[in-house]
N, C-alpha and C positions, 0 to 999 in steps of 0.2 A: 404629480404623484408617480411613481415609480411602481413596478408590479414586479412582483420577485416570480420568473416562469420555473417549470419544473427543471430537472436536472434534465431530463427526455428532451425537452421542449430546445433545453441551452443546445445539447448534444446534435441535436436534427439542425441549428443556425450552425455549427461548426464552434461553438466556445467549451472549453474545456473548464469544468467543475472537479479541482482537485480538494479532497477534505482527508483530512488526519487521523489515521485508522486510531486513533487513541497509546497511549503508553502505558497498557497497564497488563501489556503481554496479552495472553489468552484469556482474559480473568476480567470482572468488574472492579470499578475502583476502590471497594470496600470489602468485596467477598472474594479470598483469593480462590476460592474452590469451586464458584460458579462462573462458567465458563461465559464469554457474552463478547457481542460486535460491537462497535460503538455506532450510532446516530449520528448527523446522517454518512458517515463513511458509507454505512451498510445498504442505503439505498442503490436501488438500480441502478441508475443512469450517471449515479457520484462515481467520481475515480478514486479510490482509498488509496492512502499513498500510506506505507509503513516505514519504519527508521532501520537503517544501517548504523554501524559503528566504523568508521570511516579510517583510519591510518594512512597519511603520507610521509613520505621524506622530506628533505630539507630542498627538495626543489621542486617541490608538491607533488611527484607524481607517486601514483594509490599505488601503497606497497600488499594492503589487505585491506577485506572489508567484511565483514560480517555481522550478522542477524545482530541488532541491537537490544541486549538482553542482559537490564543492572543485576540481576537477579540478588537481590539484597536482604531478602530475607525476613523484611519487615511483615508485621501483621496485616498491615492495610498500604494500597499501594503507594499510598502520596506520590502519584503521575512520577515512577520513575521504575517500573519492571521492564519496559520494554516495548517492540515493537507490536502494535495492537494488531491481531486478527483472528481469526475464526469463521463457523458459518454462524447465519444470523436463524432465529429462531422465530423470524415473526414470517408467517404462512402467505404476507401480501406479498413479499420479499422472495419471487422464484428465481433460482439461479437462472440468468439469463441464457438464451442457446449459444450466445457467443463466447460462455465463459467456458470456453475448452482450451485443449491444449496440455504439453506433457506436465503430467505434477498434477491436474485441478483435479483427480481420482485417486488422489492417494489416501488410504482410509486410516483412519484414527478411533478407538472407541474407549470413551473416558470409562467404562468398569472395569477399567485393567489399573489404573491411577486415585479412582473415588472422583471424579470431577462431573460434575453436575450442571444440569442446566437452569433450576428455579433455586433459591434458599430454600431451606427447611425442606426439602423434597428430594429424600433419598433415594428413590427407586430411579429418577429419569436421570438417565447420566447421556453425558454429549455423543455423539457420533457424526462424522463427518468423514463425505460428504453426505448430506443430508435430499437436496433434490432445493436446497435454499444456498439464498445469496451468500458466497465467500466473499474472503477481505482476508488482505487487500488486493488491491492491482497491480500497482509498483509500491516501490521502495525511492527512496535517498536518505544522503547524512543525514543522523540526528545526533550525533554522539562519537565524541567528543566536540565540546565549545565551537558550535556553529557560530561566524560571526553577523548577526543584524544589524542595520542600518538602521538607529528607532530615532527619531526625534536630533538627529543631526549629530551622532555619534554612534560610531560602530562599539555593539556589547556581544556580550559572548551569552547565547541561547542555546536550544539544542530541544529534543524530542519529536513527534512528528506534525509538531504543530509548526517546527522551523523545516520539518523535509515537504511538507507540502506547499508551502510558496517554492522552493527549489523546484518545484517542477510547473509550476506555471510562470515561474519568471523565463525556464528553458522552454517551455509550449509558446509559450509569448515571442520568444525570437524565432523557432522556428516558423512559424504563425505568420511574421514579417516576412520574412524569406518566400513563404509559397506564396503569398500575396504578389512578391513583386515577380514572382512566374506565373501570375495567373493560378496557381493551383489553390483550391479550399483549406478551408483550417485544419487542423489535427482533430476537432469534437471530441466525441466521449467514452465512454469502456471499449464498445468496441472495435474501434480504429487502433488502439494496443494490444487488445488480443489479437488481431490481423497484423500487425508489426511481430510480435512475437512467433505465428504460426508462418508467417513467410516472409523469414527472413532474409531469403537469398543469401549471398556473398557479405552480405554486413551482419552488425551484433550491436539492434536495440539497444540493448539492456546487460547490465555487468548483472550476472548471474550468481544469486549468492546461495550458495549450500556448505557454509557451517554456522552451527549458532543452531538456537530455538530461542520461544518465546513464553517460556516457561512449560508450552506444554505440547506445540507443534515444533513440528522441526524442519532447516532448509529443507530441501532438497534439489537436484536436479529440475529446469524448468521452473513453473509456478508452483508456489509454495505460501501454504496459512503464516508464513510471517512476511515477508516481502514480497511476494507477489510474483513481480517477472524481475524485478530486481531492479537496480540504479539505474539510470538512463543516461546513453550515450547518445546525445541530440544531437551530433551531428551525421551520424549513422540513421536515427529518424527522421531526418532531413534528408537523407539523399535515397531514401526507399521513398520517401512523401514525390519527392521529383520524380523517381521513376514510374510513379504509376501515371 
């Protein structure tokens, strides 16, 4: 029998629990006007990973990247407005003390827009930060035609449901690498926010500040749609060796 432990629980053995901030921008997947996290992105000890829009050349390397955000204008989202995040609204849910860092106090308040936090419930509109859990933590591609490896051919996916294996197939190698120096695994939230606040001489994470996600927007640092942004593993690989 198998026992599925907390996300806390992975985090303190050293495994990283990457989960898909959702695609549905700022917004629930059927109410564009109220504001919401997705499950379990939003829990504590989960890493939310949010989507990019990814652009390279013809000898792949990134000419642009930006907040992945279809903004299409549908009534209801059918998983494709964009990159999921916000804070979360459930009170078990405290922002953790390690989620600091430039950007995680940038303020927002939905009665300048009409955006809400329950249905039917006009008077409570969102603000954030709130004193609760953000999302996400980082970012990777979603968008454009990720390619996946399903069932013995590569097809063309995309959302953050394909940006977050992107980041535990790169924790995964990095992972290998500090094993064979003796060093611990990468673990959970907070081993990236410490990557992010002391960076030294390297750069984590490709930092994205253009785009929103219908209702946040990049900015400098961490930010309600990408987090700290795409990750450059092998810059977190050599900050993991130096400590």
């Amino acid at each position: 029998m198998v026992t599925l432990l907390p996300e806390r629980t992975l985090a303190a053995e050293g495994i990283s629990v990457f989960i898909s901030s959702g695609d549905c921008g700022a917004f629930t997947q059927r109410l564009p006007h109220i504001a919401a996290v997705a499950f379990p992105a939003s829990a504590v000890y989960a890493t939310a990973v949010g989507g990019t829009h990814l652009q390279v050349n013809d000898s792949n390397v990134r000419t642009s990247e930006t907040v992945w955000s279809a903004g299409d204008n549908l009534p209801l989202c059918s998983n494709n407005w964009g990159s999921g995040g916000g804070v979360s609204e459930n009170t078990d849910f405290k922002r953790p003390a390690w989620q600091v860092g430039t950007g995680t106090t940038t303020s927002y308040d939905g009665a300048l827009t009409h955006v809400f936090i329950r249905p039917l419930d006009f008077v409570n509109t969102i603000e954030a930060p709130n004193g609760l859990r953000q999302v996400p933590d980082v970012a990777a591609a979603a968008y454009p035609n990720i390619a996946i490896y399903y069932k013995g051919a590569w097809v063309a996916s995309g959302g953050t449901s394909a940006a977050a294996p992107i980041w535990a197939a790169g924790a995964l190698l990095v992972d290998q690498a500090l094993q064979q120096k003796g060093k611990p695994a990468l673990g959970g939230g907070p081993e990236f926010y410490s990557l992010a606040n002391h960076p030294g001489n390297f750069h984590p994470y490709n930092d994205i500040t253009i785009g929103d996600n219908l209702f946040y927007s990049a900015t400098k640092g961490w930010d309600y749609t990408t987090g700290w942004g795409s990750p450059n593993f092998n810059d977190i690989l050599q900050l993991e060796l130096n400590q």
